[in-house]
Structure formats: C-alpha cells, structure tokens
N, C-alpha and C positions, 0 to 999 in steps of 0.2 A: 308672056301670058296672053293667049288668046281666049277666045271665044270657042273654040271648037274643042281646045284641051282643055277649057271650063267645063264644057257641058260635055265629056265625055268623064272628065273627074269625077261631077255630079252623078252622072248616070251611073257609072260602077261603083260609088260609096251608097245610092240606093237603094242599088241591087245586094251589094252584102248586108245590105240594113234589113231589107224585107227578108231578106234568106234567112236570116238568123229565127230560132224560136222566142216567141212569148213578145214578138212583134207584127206591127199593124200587115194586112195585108198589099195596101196599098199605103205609099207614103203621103204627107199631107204639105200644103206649100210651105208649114214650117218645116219641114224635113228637107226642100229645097234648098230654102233658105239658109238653114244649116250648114246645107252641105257645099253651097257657095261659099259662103263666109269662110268655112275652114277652108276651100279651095284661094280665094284671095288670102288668107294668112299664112300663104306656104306651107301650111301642114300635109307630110308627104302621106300619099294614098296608101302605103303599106304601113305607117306609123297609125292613121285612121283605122287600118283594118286591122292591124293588132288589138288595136283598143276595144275594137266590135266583138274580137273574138274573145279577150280577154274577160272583159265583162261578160260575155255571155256565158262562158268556162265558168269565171265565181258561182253566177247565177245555177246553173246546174249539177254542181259537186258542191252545193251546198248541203247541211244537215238536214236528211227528212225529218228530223223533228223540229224543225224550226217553223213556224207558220209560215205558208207560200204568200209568195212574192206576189205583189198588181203584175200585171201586164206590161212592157215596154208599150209607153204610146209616142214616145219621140225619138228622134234623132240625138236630140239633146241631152239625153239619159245619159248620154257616152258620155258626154265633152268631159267628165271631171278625169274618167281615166283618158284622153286626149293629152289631157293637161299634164297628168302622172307621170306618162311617157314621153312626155317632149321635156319633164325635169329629168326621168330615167328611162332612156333608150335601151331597145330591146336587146339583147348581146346580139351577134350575128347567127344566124339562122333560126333562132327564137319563134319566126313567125310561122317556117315552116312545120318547127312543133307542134305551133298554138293551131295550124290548121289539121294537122295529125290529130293530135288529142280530141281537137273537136270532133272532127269526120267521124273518129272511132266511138267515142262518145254516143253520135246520132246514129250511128249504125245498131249500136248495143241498142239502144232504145227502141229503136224499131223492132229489135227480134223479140226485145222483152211485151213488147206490147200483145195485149191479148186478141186472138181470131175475134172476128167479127162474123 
C-alpha cells in the first residue's frame, strides 16, 4: 500500500463518480475522503466501480412514473451498494456488462434528446 497507488485509486474512483449522471460536477473533500477510506479498506477498484454503475443502472431504468429522484451529491450515496457487493460479488464478467448496458443506455439518451 503506497501512496502513489492511493492516490491514483482515488483519482480513478473520482473520475467514474463525476462521469456518472445526476452527479456533482466536481467532487468535494468528502468524495476524497470516501474514496481514501474505501482505498485503505481494500475495497478493489472494479468492485467500487460496479457499484457506481450498478446504482446508477437502478437509478435510470427506473419507472417514469415514479417521482424523480434528488441528485447524487456524494460519493457516499454508493457505499450501501459497496456493501451489497462485497456480501455478493459480481459473477465474472458482470462488470463488463454493467459497463455495456450503461454506455448503451447513454447513448440512447443522447439520440432521444431533443435538437436545440
């Protein structure tokens, strides 16, 4: 455990955080802080990034008749699916799904969106 794979763990868990929709644009020291602490708790960077994408997946194939969702303002929003997936790990290649579905996902949305 270094210092350099700290802060490059950091740096790429908040860059998929900001990436994500219906989150902040820039992160805040508690999103650092976050992303430390799961970095010292061994929590591995693609088990984190499942969870980013997973929640984010829920969040948008969700029912449009349901009332819309607040905005993600934290890093923290995740930890409970974190949590989810370190009692049930993802089968193997799962993640590369979770990042298909997504992409496909944002792409549809983007063509659905109306000209400006």
């Amino acid at each position: 455990m270094t210092h350099c794979e700290e802060a490059a763990y950091v740096a790429t868990l908040i860059m998929l955080y900001i990436d994500l929709p219906e989150t902040p644009l820039s992160p805040g020291p508690q999103d650092q802080s976050t992303a430390r602490k799961l970095y010292q708790q061994g929590v591995p960077l693609s088990l984190a990034e499942g969870a980013l994408l997973l929640a984010s997946l829920r969040r948008l194939v969700r029912d449009s008749e349901s009332p819309p969702l607040a905005p993600i303002r934290s890093l923290a929003y995740f930890l409970p699916v974190i949590a989810e997936l370190q009692q049930q790990l993802l089968p193997e290649g799962y993640l590369d799904y979770l990042r298909l579905k997504f992409q496909k996902l944002a792409t549809g949305r983007q063509k659905a969106a109306p000209c400006s």
